[in-house]
C-alpha positions in Angstrom: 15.0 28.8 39.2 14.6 25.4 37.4 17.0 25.8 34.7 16.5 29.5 33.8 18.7 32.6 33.5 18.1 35.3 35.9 16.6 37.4 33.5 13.5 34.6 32.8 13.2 34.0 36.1 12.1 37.9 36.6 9.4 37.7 33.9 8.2 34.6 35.3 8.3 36.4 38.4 6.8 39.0 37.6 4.0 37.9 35.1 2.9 36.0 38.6 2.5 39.3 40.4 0.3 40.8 37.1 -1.7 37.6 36.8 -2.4 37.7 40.6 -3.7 41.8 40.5 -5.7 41.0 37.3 -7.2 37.6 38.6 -7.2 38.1 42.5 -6.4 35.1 44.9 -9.7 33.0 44.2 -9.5 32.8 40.6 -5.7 32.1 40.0 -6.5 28.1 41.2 -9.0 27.6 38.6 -7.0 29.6 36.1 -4.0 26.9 37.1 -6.3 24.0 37.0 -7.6 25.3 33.4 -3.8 25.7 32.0 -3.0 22.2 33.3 -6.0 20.7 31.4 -5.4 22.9 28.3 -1.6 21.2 28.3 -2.8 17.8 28.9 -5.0 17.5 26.0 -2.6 19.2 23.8 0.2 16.9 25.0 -2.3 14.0 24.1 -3.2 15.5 20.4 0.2 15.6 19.5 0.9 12.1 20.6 -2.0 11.1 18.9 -0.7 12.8 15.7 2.7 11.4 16.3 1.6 7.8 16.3 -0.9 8.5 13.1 2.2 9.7 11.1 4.1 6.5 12.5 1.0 4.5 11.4 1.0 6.1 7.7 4.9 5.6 7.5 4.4 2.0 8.3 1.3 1.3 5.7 3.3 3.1 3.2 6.4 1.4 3.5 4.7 -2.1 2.0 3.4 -0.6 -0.7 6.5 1.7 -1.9 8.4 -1.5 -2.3 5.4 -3.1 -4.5 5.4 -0.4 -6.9 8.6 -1.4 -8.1 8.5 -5.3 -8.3 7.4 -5.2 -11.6 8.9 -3.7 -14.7 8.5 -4.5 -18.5 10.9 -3.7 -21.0 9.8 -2.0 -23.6 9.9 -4.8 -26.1 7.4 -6.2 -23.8 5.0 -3.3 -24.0 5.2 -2.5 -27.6 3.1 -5.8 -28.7 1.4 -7.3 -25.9 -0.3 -10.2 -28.1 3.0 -11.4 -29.5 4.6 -12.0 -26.0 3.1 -13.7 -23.1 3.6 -11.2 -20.2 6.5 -11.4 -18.1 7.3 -9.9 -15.0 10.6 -9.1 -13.6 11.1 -8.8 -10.2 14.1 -7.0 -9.2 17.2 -9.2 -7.5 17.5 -9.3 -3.9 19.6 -6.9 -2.1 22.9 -8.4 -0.4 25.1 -6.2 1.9 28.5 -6.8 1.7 30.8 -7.1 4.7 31.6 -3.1 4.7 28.1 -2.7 5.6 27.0 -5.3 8.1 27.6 -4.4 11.6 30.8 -5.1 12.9 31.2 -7.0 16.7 34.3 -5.3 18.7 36.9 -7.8 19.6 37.0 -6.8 23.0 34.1 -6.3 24.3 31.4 -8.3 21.5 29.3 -4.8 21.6 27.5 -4.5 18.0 29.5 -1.4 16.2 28.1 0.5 13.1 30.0 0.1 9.7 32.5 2.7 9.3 33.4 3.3 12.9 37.4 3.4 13.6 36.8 2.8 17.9 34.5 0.7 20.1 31.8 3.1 21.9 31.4 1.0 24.7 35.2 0.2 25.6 37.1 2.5 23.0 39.4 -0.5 21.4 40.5 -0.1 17.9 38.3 -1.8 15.4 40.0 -4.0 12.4 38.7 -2.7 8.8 
């Protein structure tokens, strides 16, 4: 029964039978209709938490890579009114040819760095 082992199916099976003595046949329909709205709105708090924490990770990625773009030696700190200040941004990052993605000969499909075989037609990849 949808997926379950014989063993759920039973309790589901039988928690149906305790919920239909307890409730009687006129109130299990609201009590459906109450579960399904209860589920919906959870279902839309969590997306609406999930898409808050992607919204913070986005707004904080800026800002973590601002932090660092300016350092002083120590030199520089020590007497502020005999040098003008300076600051040093750090170099650019370059990737080298071991980590940009690779293109299968074969097929052209975009393959991550590192990987021996093609996923989409399995050829042997050079490097």
């Amino acid at each position: 029964m949808f997926g379950m082992g014989p063993v759920e199916t039973i309790v589901v099976i039988g928690l149906i039978v305790v919920l239909f003595l307890i409730f009687g046949p006129k109130q299990l329909p609201k009590l459906g209709k109450m579960f399904g709205k209860t589920m919906k709105s959870v279902r839309k708090g969590i997306d609406e938490v999930t898409d808050e924490m992607k919204d913070d990770d986005e707004a904080q990625a800026p800002v973590a890579s601002a932090v660092g773009s300016s350092t002083a030696t120590p030199a520089q700190t020590a007497s502020p009114s005999a040098q003008p200040e300076v600051i040093v941004e750090p170099a650019p990052v370059t990737s080298s040819a071991a980590e940009a993605p690779l293109k299968c000969p074969k097929c052209g499909a975009v393959v991550a760095p590192g990987t021996k075989f093609c996923p989409e037609c399995g050829a042997p990849l050079q490097g």
